[in-house]
Every structure is written in C-alpha cells, then in structure tokens.
N, C-alpha and C positions, 0 to 999 in steps of 0.2 A: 424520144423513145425509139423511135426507129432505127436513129444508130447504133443504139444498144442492141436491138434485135439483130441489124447487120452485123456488128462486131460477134456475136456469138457466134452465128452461123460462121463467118470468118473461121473460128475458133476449131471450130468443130468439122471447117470442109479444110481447111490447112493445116491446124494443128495436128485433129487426129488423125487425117487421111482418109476420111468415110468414103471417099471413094474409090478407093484405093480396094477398098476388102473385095475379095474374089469367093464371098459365101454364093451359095446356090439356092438357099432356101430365104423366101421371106421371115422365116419364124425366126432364125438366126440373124438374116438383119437388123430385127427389126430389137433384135435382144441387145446386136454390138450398138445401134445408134443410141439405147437408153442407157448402157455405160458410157458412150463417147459425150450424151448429153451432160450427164452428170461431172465428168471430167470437165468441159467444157464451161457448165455453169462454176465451178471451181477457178479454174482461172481467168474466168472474167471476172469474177466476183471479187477477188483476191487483188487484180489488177486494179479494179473501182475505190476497194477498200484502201488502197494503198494512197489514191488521189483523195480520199473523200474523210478518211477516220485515221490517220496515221498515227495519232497520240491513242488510239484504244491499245488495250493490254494483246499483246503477241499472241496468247492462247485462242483467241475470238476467231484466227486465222490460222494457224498451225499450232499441232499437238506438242509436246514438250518437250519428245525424243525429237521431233523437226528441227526445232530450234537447238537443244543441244548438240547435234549432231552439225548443223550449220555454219555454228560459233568454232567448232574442230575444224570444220574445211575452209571456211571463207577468213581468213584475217578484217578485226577490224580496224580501220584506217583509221585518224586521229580527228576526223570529222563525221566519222560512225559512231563514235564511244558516244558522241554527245546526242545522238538520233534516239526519239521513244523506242522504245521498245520491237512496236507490231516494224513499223517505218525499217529500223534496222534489220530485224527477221526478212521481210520481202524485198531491200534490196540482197542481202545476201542472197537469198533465192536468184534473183536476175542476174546476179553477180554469174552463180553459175550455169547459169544460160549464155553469156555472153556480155550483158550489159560493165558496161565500162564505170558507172557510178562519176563521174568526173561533174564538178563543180558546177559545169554550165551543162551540164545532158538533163533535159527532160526526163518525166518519172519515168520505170520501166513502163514496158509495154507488153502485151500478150503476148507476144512473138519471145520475149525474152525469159519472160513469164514462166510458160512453156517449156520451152526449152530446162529452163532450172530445173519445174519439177521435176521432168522425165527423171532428169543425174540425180535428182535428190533421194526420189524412189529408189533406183541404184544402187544409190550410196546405203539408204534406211536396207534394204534386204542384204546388201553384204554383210554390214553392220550386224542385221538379226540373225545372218547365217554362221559370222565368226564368234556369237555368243551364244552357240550349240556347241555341247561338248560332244565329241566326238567318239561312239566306242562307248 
C-alpha cells in the first residue's frame, strides 16, 4: 500500500509539476493540487488498471471519442489487433507518450502514461475545435 501512495505522489510532484506553480495565494494552491490530485489519481489508476483488469471493456477507462480518436492516431500493429479492448486503448495511450510497445517491454508505466494523456487531450480539443463551424 505504500508504494501506491508513493507512486502517486511521484505522479503528482513530477508529472504535474506541483511544484513548479508560482501561485501566491494558498486558496489558489490549494484549488491547483485538488485538480492536479484528480489528474493524478487518473493516471495511476489507469496505469493499475492496465496491470490488474486488462480484458474489462475500454469504456471503464476512457470515453468513446478517446478511443476513437486513438485508433486515428496510433496504428495497430499485428499483435495489437488481437489485444482486449481496454489493454489495446492504454497501450495506444503510451504509445503516444513514448512507449515503444515491443514484445519483450514491460507494461507502460506512469511516466509514459502521462505523457500520452497530455498529447491525447491535445489531439481531443484540436479535434473538438475543427468540429466548430466557423462564421
């Protein structure tokens, strides 16, 4: 259980950069660490669920447009076609983080985790901004 606890923290002091923020006000900190928590229990969560439930259906862990929008950017490789569902959804996620997916690499990791979602948010708001009509 501890590690888990560490691993979040991890999450949340290098992923989001909580320390990094240059607010002034406690009330403002204390606003950014209860999104950066929430962010953070997210991709540990996701990262766990990846190890722990990888045959559960993809929706349990990302929304619909996620995955669609995924399956457009990541290609799947000929040993993804045959992966459940949620499994192939969250390597693609790491995929664009960085993770290499190669035969003998251990599951992603948070670090890579992370990284995906930042691009994948990215990718979802260009996506919903090029499906404003314009004018």
């Amino acid at each position: 259980m501890r590690w888990k606890i560490e691993t979040f923290h991890k999450i949340l002091k290098s992923g989001c950069k909580a320390e990094e923020s240059k607010l002034r006000t406690a009330d403002r900190l204390a606003n950014l660490i209860s999104v950066f928590c929430i962010l953070s229990w997210r991709i540990f969560w996701l990262t766990m669920l990846n190890r722990c439930a990888a045959h559960a259906p993809a929706q349990l862990a990302v929304t619909q447009r996620e995955v669609e929008l995924l399956d457009r950017v990541v290609k799947d490789t000929p040993r993804m076609a045959q992966a459940p569902p949620l499994l192939r959804s969250l390597i693609k996620l790491a995929q664009l983080g960085g993770y290499l997916a190669r035969a003998s690499d251990p599951p992603p990791g948070n670090t890579v985790v992370w990284r995906g979602m930042r691009r994948l948010i990215d990718i979802q708001l260009g996506y919903e901004l090029a499906q404003d009509d314009c004018g």
